[in-house]
N, C-alpha and C positions, 0 to 999 in steps of 0.2 A: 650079704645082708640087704634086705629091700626094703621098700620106702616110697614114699609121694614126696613131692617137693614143690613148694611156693619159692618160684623167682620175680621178683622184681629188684628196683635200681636203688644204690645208694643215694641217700638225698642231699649225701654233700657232693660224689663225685661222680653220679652217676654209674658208675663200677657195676658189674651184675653181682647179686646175692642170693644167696639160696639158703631157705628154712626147710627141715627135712621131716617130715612126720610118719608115722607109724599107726594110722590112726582108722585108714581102711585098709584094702584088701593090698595095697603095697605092691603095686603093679607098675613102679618107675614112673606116672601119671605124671607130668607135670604144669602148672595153676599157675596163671599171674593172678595180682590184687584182685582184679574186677571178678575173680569167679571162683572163689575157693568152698569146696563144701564145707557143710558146717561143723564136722567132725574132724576135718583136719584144721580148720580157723579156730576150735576150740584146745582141739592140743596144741597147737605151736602161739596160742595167746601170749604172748610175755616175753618170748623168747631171744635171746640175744645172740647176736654173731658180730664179727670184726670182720668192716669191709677192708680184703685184700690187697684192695687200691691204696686208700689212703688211711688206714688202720681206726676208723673212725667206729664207736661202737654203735650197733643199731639192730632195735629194738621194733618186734612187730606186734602190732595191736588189733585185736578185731573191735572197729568201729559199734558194734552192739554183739553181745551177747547171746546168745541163741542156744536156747536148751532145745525146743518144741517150735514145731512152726503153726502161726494160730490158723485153723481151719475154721471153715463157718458151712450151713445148709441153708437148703431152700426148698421153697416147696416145689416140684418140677409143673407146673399147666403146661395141659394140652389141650388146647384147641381145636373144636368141632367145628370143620368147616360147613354143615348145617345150621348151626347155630351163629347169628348176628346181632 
């Protein structure tokens, strides 16, 4: 069975934890907090495990929400270096 996995530290005991997601291509990847894609921060939202260390329950949250990422345009100028 494969899987991506968000590790980072219990916050009572520092202890390593792993949340296991199934959410892209499941290539054993593995993601600490600072940089989890948005498809797998949206599946394991809410998610509970029991740190091994000191049996404490702990629960991971995506800080916002993220269906779409908003994009924006422009107009592109170019610049005639003839023209001043």
């Amino acid at each position: 069975m494969s899987f991506d996995s968000v590790v980072t530290k219990c916050p009572k005991c520092g202890a390593e934890i792993e949340f296991q997601s199934k959410a892209l291509n499941c290539d054993f990847e593995t993601y600490n907090l600072e940089c989890v894609p948005v498809e797998i921060a949206n599946d394991i939202n809410g998610e509970e495990q029991i740190c091994k260390n000191c049996d404490s329950k702990v629960i991971i949250n995506c800080l916002h929400i993220v269906r779409s990422v908003p994009m924006y345009i422009r107009i592109a100028v170019k610049f005639d270096q003839e023209e001043k």
